[in-house]
Residue frames as qw, qx, qy, qz and C-alpha x, y, z in Angstrom:
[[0.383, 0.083, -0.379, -0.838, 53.61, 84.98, 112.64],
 [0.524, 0.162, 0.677, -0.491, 50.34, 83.31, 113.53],
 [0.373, 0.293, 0.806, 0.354, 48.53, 80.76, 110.87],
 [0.365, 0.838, 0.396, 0.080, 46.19, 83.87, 109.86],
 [0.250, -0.795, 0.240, 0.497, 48.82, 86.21, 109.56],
 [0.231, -0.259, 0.785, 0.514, 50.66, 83.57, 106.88],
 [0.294, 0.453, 0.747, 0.387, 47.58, 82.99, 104.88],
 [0.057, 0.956, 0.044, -0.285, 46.35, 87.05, 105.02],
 [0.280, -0.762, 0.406, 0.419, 49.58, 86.95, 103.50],
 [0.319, -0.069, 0.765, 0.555, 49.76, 84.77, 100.84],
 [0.249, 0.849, 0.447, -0.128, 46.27, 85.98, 99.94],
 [0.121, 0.904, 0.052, -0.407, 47.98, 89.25, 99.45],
 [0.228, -0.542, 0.553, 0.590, 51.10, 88.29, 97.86],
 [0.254, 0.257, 0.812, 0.458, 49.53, 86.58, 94.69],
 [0.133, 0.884, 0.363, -0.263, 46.84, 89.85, 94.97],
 [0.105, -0.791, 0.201, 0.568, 49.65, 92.05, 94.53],
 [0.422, -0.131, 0.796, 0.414, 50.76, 90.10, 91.63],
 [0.067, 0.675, 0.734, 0.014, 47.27, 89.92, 90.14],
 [0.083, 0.795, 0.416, -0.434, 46.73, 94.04, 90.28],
 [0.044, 0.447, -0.299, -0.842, 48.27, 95.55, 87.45],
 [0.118, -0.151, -0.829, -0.526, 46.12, 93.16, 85.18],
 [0.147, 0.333, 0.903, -0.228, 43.17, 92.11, 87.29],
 [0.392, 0.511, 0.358, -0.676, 40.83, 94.67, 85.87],
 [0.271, 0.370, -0.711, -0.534, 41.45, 93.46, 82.14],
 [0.060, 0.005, -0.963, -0.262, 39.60, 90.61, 82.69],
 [0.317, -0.181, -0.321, -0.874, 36.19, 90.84, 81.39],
 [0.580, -0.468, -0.654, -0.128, 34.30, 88.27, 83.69],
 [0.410, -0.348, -0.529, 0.657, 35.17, 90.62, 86.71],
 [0.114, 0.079, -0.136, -0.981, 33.95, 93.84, 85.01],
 [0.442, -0.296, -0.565, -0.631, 30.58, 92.23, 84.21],
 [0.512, -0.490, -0.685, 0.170, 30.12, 90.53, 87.55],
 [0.165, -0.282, -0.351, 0.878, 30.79, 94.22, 89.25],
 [0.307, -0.039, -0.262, -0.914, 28.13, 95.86, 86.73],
 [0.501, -0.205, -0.790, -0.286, 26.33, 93.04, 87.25],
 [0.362, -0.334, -0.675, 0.549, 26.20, 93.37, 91.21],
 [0.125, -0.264, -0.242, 0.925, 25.33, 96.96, 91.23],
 [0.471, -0.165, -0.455, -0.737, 22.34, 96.87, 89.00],
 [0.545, -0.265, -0.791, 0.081, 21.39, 93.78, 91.79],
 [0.428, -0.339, -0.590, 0.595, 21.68, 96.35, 94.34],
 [0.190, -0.778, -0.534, -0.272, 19.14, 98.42, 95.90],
 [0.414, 0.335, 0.046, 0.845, 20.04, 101.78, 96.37],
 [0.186, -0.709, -0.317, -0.602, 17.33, 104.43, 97.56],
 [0.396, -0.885, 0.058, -0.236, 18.19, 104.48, 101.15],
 [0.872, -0.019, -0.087, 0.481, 21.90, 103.65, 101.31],
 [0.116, -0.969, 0.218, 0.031, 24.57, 106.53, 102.58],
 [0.037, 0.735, -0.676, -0.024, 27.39, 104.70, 103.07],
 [0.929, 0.181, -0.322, 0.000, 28.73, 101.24, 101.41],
 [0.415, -0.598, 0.672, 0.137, 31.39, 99.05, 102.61],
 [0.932, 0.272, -0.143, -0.192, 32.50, 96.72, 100.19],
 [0.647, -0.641, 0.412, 0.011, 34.84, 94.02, 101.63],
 [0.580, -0.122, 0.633, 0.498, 37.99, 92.59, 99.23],
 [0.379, 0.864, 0.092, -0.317, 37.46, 95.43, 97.31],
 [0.767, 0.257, 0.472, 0.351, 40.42, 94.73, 95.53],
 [0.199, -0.033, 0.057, 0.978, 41.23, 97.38, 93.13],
 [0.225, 0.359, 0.464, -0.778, 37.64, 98.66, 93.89],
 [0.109, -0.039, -0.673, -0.731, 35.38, 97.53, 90.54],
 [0.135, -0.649, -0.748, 0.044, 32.18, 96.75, 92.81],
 [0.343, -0.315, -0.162, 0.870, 32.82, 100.57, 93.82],
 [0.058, 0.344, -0.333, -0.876, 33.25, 102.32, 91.05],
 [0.201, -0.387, -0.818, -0.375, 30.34, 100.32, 89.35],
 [0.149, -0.693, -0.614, 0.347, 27.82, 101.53, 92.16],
 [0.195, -0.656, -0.145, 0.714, 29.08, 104.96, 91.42],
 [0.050, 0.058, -0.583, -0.809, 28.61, 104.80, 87.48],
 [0.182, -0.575, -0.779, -0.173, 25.26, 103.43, 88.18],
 [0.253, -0.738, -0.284, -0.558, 24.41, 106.60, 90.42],
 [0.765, -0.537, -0.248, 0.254, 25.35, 105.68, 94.34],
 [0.003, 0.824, -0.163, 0.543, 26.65, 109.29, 95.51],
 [0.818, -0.534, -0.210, -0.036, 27.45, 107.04, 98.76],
 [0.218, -0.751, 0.622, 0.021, 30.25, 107.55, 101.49],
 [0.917, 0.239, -0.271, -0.169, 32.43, 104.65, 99.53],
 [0.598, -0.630, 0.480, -0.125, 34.49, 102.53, 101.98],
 [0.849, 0.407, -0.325, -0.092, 36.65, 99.65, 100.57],
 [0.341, -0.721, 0.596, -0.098, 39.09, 97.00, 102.36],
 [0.895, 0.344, -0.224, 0.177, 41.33, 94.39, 101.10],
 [0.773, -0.393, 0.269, 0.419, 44.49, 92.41, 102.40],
 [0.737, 0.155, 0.135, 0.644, 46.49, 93.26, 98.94],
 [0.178, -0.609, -0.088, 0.768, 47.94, 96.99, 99.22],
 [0.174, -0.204, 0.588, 0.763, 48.86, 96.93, 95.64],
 [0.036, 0.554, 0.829, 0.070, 45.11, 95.80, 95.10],
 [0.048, -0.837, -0.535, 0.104, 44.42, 99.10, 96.65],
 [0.240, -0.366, 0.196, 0.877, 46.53, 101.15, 94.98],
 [0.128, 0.325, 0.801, 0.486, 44.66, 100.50, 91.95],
 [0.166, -0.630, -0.758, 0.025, 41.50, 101.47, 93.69],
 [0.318, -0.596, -0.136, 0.724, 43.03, 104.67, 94.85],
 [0.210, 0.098, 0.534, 0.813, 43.62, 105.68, 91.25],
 [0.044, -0.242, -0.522, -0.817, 40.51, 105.42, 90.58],
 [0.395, -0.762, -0.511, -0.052, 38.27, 106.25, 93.93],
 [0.420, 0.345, -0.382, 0.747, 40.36, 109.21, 94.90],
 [0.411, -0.365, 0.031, -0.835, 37.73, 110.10, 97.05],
 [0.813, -0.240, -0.460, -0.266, 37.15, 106.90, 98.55],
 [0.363, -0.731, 0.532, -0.226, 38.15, 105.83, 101.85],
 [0.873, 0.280, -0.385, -0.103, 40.26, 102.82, 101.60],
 [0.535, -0.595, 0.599, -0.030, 42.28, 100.16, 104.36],
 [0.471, 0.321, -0.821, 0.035, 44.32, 97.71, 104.00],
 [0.479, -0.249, 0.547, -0.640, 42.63, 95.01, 106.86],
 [0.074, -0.138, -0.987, 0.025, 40.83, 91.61, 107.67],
 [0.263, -0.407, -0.378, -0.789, 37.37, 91.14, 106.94],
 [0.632, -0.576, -0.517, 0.019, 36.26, 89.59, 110.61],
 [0.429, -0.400, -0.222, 0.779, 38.75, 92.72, 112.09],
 [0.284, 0.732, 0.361, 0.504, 36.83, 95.74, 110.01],
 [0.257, -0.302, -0.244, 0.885, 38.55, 99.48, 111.58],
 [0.147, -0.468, -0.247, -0.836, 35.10, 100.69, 111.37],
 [0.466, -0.144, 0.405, -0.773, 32.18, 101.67, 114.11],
 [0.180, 0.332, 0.894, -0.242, 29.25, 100.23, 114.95],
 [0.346, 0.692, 0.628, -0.085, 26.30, 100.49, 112.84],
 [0.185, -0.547, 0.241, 0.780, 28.31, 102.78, 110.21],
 [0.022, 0.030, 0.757, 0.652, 27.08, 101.51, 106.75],
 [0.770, 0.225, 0.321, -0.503, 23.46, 100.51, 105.32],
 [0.943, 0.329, -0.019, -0.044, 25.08, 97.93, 102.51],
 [0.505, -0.455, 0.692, 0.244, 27.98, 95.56, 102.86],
 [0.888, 0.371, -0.136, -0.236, 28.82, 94.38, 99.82],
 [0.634, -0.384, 0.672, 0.017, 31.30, 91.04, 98.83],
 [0.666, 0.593, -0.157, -0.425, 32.33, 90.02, 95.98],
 [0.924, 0.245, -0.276, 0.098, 34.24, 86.66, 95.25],
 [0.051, -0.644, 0.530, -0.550, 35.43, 87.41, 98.30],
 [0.589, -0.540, 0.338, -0.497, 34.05, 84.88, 100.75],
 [0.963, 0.190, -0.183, -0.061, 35.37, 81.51, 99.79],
 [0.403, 0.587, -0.461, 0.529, 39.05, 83.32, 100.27],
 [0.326, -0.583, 0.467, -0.580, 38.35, 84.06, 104.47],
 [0.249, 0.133, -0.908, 0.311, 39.86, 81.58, 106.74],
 [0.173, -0.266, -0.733, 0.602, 36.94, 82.10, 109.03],
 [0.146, -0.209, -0.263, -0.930, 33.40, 83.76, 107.11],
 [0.432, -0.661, -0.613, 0.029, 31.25, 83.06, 109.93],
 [0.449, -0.511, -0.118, 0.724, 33.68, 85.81, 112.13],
 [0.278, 0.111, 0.401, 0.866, 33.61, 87.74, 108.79],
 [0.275, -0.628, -0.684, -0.250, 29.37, 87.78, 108.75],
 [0.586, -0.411, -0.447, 0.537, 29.79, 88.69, 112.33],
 [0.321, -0.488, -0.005, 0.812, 31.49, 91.48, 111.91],
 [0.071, -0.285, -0.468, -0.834, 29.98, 93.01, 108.64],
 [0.410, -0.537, -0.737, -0.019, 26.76, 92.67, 111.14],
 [0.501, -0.650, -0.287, 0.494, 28.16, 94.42, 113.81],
 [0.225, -0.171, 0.246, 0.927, 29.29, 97.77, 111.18],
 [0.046, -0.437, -0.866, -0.240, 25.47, 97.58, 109.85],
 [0.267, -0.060, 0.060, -0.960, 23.16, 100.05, 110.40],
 [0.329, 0.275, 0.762, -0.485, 19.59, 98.91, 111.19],
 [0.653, 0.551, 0.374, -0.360, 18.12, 97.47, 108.16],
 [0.088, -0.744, 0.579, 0.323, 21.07, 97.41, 106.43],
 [0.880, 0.381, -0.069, -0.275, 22.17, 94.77, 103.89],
 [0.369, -0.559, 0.639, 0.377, 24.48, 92.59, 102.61],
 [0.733, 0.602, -0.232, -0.217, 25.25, 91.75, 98.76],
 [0.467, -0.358, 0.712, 0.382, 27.74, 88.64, 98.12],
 [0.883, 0.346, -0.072, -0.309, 28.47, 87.01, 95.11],
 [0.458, -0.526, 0.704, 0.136, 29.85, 83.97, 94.76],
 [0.158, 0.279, -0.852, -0.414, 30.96, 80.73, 92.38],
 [0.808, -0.110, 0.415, -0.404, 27.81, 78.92, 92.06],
 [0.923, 0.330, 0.020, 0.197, 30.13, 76.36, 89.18],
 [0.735, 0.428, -0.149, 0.504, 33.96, 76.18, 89.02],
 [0.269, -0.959, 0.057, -0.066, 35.93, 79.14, 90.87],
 [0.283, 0.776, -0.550, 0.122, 39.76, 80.26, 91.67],
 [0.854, -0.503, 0.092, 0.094, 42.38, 77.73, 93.45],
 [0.125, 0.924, -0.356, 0.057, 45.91, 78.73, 94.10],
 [0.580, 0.632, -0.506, 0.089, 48.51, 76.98, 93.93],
 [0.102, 0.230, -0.787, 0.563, 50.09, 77.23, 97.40],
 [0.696, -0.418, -0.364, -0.457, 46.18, 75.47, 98.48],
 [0.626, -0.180, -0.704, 0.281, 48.50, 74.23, 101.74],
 [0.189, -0.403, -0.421, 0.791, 48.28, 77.85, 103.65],
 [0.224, 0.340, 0.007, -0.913, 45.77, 79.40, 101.42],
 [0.148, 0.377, 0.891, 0.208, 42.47, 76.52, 100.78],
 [0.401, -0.018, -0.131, -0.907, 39.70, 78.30, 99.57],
 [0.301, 0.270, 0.815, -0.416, 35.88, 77.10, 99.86],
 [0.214, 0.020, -0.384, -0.898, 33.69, 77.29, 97.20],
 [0.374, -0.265, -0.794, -0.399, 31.13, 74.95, 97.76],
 [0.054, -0.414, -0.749, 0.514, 29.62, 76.27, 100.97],
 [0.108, 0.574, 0.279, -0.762, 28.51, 78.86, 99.20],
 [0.077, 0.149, -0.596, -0.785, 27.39, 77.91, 95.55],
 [0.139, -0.389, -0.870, -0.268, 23.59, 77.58, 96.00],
 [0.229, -0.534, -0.110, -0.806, 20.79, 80.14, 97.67],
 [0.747, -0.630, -0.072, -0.200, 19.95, 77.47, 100.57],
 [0.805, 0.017, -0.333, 0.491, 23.58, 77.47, 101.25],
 [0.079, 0.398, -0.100, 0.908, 23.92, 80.87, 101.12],
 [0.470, -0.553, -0.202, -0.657, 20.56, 81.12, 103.10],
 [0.885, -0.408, -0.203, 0.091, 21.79, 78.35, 106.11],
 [0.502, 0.075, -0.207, 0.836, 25.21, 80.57, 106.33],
 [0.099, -0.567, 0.023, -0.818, 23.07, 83.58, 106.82],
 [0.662, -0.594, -0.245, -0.386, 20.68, 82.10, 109.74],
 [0.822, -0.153, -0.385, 0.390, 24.09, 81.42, 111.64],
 [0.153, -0.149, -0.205, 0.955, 24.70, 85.12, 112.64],
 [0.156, 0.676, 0.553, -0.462, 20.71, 85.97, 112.10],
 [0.508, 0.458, -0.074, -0.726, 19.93, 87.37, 108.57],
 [0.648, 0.157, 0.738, 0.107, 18.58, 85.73, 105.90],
 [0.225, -0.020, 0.514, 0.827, 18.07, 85.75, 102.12],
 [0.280, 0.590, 0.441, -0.615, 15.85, 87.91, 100.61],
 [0.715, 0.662, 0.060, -0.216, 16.34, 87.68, 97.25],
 [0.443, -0.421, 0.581, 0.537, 19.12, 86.37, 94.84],
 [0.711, 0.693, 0.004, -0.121, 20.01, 85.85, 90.76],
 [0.820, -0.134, 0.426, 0.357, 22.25, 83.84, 89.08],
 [0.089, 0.949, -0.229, -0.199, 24.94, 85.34, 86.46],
 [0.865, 0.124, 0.429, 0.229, 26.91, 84.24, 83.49],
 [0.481, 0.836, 0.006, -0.264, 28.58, 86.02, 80.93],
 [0.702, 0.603, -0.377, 0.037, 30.87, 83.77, 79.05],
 [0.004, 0.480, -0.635, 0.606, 32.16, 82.70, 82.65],
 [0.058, -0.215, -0.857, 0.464, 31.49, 80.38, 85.75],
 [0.244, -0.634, -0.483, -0.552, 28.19, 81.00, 86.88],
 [0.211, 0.207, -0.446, 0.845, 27.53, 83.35, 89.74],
 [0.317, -0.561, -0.717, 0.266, 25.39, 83.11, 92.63],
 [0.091, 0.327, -0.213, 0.916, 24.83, 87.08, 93.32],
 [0.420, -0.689, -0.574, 0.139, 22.37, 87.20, 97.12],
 [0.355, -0.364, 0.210, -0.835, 20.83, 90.17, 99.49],
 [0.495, -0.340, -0.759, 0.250, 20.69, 88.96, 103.17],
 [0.016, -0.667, 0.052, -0.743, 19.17, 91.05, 105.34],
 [0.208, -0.189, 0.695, -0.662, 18.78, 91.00, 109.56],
 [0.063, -0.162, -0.983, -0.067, 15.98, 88.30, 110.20],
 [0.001, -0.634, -0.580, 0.512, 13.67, 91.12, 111.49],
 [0.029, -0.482, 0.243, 0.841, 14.12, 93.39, 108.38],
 [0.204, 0.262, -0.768, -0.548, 13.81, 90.62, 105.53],
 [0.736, 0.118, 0.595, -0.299, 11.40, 88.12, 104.63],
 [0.241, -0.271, 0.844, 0.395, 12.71, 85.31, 102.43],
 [0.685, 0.498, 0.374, -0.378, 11.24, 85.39, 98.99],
 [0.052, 0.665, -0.606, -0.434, 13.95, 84.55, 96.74]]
């Protein structure tokens, strides 16, 4: 078993743990409602949203209105059982986000959701959400801009929060695989605050955030 193999793994086992509750907790419902009101719609077809989990950025897009092909991938299975329940209609993997088992240029909006702190490697992760993009496409993260998760076993599963709790952090990760930020908003609701950003291809966007 190779060092990502064992931390894709503990990732998942303490997911799997985590999914019969995880939607009970009210700072994860708000930050999905919260994302999908953030996120421009009108010429999207098909979403990917990456550590979808049991799919709450999803199904939020799709109470808000987003009729989109809805795509959704996550290390924990059990994560995506959940999700099944309640996207029966959704296509859903089990997978790594820098290994995505889609085409080229298949989406128009990647979303992320307290997802990127977790990946051994979110420069490879960027990459590859890039490379599934559609021309002009997006991406939506959100992340911890105060406080955030840390597990336990931190010796084969460290997380990162602080590359990515500010807009010129977020905006100096983006210019490292060529998009940039184009707009962001911060997000609170009895909870950490949350960084929520839209990067877009460097030739699409122009940074006014």
């Amino acid at each position: 078993m190779t060092v990502l193999d064992a931390r894709s793994e503990a990732i998942s086992e303490v997911f799997d743990a985590k999914a019969p509750h995880y939607d009970e907790d009210h700072m994860h419902r708000g930050l999905a409602r919260a994302v999908a009101e953030f996120v421009h719609t009108a010429d999207v077809t098909d979403v990917l949203d990456v550590a979808t989990g049991t799919g709450l950025v999803l199904r939020a897009l799709q109470d808000a209105g987003l009729q989109s092909g809805m795509i959704g991938v996550d290390v924990s299975a059990q994560m995506l059982a959940v999700a099944h329940a309640h996207l029966p209609t959704a296509t859903l993997a089990q997978g790594d986000a820098a290994a995505l088992p889609l085409g080229a240029a298949s989406v128009d909006l990647v979303t992320c959701v307290t997802g990127l702190h977790l990946f051994p490697d979110p420069l490879a992760a960027a990459r590859e959400w890039r490379r599934v993009l559609r021309p002009g496409g997006r991406i939506v993260t959100a992340t911890f801009a105060e406080g955030g998760f840390h597990p336990r076993n931190g010796a084969v599963f460290a997380v990162d929060h602080d590359s990515f709790r500010t807009p010129e952090l977020l905006r100096q990760f983006g210019q490292t695989f060529g998009f940039t930020v184009t707009r962001h908003r911060f997000w609170s609701d009895k909870s950490p605050q949350m960084l929520i950003t839209e990067l877009a291809g460097q030739e699409d966007g122009h940074d006014h955030s």
